[in-house]
C-alpha positions in Angstrom: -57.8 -47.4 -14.0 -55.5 -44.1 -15.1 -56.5 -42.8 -11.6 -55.0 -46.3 -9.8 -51.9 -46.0 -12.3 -51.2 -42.2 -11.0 -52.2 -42.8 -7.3 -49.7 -45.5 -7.8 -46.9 -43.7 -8.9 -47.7 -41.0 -6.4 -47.1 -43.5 -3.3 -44.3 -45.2 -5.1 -42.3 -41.5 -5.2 -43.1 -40.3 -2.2 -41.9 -43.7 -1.0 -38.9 -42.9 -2.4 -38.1 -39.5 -1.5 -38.4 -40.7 2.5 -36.2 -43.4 1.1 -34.0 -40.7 0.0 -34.1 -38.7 3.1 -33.8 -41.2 5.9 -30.6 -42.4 3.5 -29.0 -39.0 3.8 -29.8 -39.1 7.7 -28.2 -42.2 7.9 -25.8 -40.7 5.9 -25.3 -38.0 7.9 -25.1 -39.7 11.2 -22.4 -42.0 9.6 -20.3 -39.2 8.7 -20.9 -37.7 12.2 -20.0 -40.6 13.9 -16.6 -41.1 11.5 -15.8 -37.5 11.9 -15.8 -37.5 15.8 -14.1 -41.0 16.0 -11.0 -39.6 13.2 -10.8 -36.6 15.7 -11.0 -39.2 19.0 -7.5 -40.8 17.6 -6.1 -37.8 15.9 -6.4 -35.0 18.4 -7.4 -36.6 21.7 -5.2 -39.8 22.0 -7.8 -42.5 21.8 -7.0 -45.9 20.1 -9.8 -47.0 17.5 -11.0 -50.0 20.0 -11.3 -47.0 22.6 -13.1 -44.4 20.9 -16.6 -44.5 21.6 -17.8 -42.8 18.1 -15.3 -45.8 16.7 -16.9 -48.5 18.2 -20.6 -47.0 17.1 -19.1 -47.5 13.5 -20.5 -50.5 12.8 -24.1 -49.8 13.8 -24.7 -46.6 12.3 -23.0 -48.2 8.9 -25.7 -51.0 8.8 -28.1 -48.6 9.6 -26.9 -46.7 6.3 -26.6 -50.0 4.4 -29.8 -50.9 5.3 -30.9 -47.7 3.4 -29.3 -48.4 0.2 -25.9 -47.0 1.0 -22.9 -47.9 -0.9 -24.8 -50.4 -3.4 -23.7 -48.6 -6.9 -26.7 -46.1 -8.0 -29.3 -46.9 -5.8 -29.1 -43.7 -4.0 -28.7 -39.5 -4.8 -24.7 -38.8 -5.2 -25.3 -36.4 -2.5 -26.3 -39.5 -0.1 -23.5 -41.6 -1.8 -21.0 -39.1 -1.5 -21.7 -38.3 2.8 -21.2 -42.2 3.0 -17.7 -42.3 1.3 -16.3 -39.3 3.0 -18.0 -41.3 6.0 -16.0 -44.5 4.8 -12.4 -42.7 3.6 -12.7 -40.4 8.1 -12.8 -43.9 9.2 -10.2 -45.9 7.3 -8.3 -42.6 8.1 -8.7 -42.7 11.5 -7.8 -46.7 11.7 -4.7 -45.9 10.0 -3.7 -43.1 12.3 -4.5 -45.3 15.1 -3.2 -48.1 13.7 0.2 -46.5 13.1 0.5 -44.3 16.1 1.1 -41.4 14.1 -1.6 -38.3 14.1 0.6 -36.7 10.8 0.1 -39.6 8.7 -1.2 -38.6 5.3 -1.3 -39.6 1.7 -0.6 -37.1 0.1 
C-alpha cells in the first residue's frame, strides 16, 4: 500500500511539472505573439484588426487558459507573470491602435 501511495504522488508531480511547463510555453508563445502584434501597430503601421500576431491573440490566450493561466494561484509566478506582461503588450497595443498614436503612454 506505502508503494501505491508514493508511486501515486510520483505520477501526480510529474503530472504537474509538464503542467507547469506546457503553461510557461503557452505562456511564452502568448507573450510572443503580444509582443510582435504591440510592435505590428507601434512601429510598422498596422491596425489591431490587421495585424496578423493581433488577430492570433485570441487562440494562443485560450491555449494558455486552458493551461491554468490567469486563474489566481494555480500556476508558478514565473508562468503567471509571462501571461500578464502577455495581457498588459496587448491592451497596449489596442490602445495605440485604438488611438492612432504610437507615443501614447501611462506614465
Amino acid at each position: 500500500m506505502l508503494v501505491l501511495s508514493i508511486l501515486t504522488v510520483s505520477m501526480v508531480s510529474g503530472n504537474a511539472g509538464q503542467t507547469d511547463q506546457d503553461a510557461m510555453s503557452a505562456a511564452r508563445a502568448l507573450f510572443y505573439r503580444a509582443e510582435n502584434c504591440y510592435y505590428d501597430v507601434r512601429d510598422r503601421g498596422f491596425t489591431y484588426e490587421k495585424s496578423t500576431s493581433c488577430l492570433a491573440l485570441p487562440r494562443v490566450h485560450k491555449a494558455f487558459v486552458d493551461l491554468g493561466g490567469f486563474q489566481d494561484d494555480h500556476l508558478p509566478i514565473n508562468v503567471a507573470l509571462m501571461g500578464e506582461r502577455a495581457r498588459s503588450t496587448a491592451w497596449m497595443a489596442r490602445a495605440i491602435s485604438s488611438s492612432g498614436n504610437p507615443d501614447i503612454t501611462i506614465w
